[in-house]
VOBA-1610 file (N, C-alpha, C; in pm, whole numbers, padded with zeros to 5 digits, always signed):
BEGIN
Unk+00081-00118+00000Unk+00000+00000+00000Unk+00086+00126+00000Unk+00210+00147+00087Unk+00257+00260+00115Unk+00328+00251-00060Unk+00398+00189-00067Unk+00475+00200-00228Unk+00363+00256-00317Unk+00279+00236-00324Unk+00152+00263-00451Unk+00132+00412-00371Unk+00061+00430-00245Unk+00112+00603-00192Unk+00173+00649-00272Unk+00328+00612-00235Unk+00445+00644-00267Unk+00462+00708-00409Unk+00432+00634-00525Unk+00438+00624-00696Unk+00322+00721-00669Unk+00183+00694-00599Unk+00099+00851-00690Unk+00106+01015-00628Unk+00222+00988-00548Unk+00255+01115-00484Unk+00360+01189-00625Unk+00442+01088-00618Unk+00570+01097-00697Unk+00489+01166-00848Unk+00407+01057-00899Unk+00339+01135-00972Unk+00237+01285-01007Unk+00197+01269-00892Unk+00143+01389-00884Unk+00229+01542-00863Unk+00312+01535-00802Unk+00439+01587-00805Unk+00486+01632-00968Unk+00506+01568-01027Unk+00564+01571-01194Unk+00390+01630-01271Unk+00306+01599-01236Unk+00213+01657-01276Unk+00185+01812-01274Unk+00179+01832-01161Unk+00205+01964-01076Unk+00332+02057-01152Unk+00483+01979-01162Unk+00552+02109-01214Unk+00550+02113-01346Unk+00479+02013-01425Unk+00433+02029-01565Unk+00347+02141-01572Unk+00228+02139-01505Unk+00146+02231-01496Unk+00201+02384-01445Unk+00295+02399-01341Unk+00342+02533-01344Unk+00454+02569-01462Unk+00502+02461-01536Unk+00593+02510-01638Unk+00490+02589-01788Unk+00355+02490-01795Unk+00282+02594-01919Unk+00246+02737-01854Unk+00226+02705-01720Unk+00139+02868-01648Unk+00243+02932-01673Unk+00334+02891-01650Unk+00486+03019-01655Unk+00477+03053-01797Unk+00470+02971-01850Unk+00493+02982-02048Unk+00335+03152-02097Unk+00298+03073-02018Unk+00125+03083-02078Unk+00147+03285-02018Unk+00202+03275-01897Unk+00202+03416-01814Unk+00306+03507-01913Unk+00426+03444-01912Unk+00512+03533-02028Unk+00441+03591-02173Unk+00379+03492-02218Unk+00358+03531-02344Unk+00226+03679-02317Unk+00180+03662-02193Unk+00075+03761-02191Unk+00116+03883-02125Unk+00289+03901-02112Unk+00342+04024-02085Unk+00374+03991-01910Unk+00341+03909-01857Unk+00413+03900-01734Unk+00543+03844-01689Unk+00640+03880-01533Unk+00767+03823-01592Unk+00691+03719-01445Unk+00790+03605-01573Unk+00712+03480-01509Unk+00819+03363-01515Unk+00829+03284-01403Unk+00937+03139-01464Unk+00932+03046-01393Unk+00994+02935-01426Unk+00931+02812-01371Unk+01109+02707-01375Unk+01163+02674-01275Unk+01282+02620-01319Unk+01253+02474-01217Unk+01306+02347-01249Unk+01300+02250-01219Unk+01456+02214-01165Unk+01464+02110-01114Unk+01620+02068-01043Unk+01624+01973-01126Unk+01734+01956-01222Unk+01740+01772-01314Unk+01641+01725-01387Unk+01614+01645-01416Unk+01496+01600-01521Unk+01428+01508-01456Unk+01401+01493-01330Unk+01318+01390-01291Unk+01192+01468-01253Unk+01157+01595-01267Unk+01052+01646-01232Unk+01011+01665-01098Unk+01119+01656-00981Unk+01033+01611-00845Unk+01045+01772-00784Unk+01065+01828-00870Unk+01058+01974-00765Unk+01066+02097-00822Unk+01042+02249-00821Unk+01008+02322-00919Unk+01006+02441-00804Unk+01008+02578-00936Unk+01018+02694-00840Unk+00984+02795-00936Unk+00853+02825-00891Unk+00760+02889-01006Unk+00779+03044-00991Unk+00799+03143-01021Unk+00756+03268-00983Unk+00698+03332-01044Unk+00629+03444-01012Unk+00524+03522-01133Unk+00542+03686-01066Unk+00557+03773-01125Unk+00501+03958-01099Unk+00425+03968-01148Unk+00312+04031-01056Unk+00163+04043-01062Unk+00175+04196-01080Unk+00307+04261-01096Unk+00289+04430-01116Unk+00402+04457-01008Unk+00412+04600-01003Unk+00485+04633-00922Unk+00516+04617-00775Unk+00678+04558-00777Unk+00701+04503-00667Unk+00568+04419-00561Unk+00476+04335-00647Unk+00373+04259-00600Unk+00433+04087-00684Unk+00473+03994-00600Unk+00537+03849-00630Unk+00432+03756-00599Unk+00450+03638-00667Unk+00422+03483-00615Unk+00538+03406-00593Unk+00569+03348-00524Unk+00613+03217-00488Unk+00535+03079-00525Unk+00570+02989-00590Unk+00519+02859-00509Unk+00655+02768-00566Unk+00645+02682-00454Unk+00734+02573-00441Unk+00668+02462-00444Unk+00726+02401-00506Unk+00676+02210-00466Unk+00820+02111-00474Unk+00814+02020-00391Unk+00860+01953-00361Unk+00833+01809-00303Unk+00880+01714-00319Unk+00843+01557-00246Unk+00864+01624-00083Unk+00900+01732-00077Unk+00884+01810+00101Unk+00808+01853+00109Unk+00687+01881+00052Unk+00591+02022+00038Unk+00539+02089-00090Unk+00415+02191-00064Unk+00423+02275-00145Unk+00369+02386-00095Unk+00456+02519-00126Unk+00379+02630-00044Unk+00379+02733-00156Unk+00296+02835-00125Unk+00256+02977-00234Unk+00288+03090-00104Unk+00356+03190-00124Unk+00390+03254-00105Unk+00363+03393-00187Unk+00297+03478-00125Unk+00246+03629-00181Unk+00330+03738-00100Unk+00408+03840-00222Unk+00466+03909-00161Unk+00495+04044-00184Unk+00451+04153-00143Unk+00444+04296-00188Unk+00540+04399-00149Unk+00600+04457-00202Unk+00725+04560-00116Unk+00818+04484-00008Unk+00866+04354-00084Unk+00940+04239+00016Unk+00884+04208+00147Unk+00764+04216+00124Unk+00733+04184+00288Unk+00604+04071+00225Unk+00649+03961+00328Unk+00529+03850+00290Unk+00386+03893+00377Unk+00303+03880+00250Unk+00114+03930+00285Unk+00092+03770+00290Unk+00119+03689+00257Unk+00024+03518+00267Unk+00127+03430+00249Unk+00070+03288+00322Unk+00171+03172+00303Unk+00120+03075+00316Unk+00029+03013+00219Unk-00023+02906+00243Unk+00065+02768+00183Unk+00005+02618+00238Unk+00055+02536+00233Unk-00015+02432+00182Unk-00012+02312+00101Unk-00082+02207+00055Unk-00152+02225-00021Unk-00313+02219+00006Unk-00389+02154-00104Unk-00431+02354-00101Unk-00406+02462-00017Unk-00461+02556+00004Unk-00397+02656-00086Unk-00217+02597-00106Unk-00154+02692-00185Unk-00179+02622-00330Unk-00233+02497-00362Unk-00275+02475-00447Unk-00415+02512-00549Unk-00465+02540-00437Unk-00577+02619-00488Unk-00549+02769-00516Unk-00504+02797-00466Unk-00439+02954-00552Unk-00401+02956-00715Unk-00336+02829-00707Unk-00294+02835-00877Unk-00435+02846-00948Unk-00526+02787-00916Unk-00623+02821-01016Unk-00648+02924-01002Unk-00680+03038-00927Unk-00684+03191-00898Unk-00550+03252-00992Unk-00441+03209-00990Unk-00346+03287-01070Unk-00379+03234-01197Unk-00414+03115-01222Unk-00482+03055-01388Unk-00584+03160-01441Unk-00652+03249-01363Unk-00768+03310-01441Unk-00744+03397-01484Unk-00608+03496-01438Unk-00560+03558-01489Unk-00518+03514-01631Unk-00493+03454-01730Unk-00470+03428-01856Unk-00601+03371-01898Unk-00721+03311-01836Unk-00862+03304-01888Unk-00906+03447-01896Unk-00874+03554-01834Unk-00943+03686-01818Unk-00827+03779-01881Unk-00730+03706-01931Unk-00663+03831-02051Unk-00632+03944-01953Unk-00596+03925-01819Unk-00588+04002-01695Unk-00436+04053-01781Unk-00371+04183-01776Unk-00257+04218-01843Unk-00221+04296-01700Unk-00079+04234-01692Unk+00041+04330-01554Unk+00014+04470-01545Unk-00026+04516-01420Unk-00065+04609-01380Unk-00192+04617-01371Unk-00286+04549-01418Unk-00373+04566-01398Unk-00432+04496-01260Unk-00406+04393-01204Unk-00422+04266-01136Unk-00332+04369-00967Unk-00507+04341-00903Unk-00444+04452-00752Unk-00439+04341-00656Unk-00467+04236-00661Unk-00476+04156-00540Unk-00511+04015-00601Unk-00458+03930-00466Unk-00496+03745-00527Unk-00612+03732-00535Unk-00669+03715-00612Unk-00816+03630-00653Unk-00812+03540-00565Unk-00980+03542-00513Unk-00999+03395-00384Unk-01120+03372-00470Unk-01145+03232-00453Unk-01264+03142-00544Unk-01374+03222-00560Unk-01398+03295-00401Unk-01579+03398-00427Unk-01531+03507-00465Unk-01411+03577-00540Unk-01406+03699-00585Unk-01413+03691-00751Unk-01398+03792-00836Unk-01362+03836-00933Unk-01295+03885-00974Unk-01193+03831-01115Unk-01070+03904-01148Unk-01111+04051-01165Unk-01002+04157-01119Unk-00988+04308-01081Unk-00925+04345-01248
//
């Protein structure tokens, strides 16, 4: 049982920094500075960042240690969530390229009951 755990963590993991490597792709091309760098080619870990505008950052990390999102404005951290919570943020930063949201425009993180700004 724990080995089969084990393999759909691992997988999900490689899923995950696949998915922040198009968001990074997907964010550049729409004028944001955006990047996504991996350690080696096994996919197990990733380090996404995005500018949402001036001196306003994302963080997220994932790792077979974790995964956290990190929001950050005038170097000072505003949020830090962890797991399935900083995972749900990515879809909030995803709507930004469903909503053609363009840098500078975007004042704050989207939460599920809000609307892109």
């Amino acid at each position: 049982m724990f080995l089969r755990l084990a393999e759909q963590h691992r997988l999900f993991v490689q899923d995950l920094v696949m998915s922040l490597q198009a968001l990074a792709t997907v964010l550049e091309r729409q004028g944001y500075l955006a990047s996504c760098y991996t350690c080696g080619g096994q996919m197990n870990s990733a380090s996404f960042m995005v500018s949402l505008g001036e001196n306003h950052l994302i963080r997220f990390l994932v790792s077979d240690y974790g995964i956290t999102w990190t929001e950050m404005r005038d170097d000072r951290e505003l949020m830090k969530l962890e797991g399935a919570e900083a995972i749900s943020q990515l879809q909030d930063l995803a709507s930004l390229v469903k909503h053609r949201v363009k840098p500078g425009q975007y004042t704050r993180v989207v939460t599920t009951a809000d609307s892109v700004q």
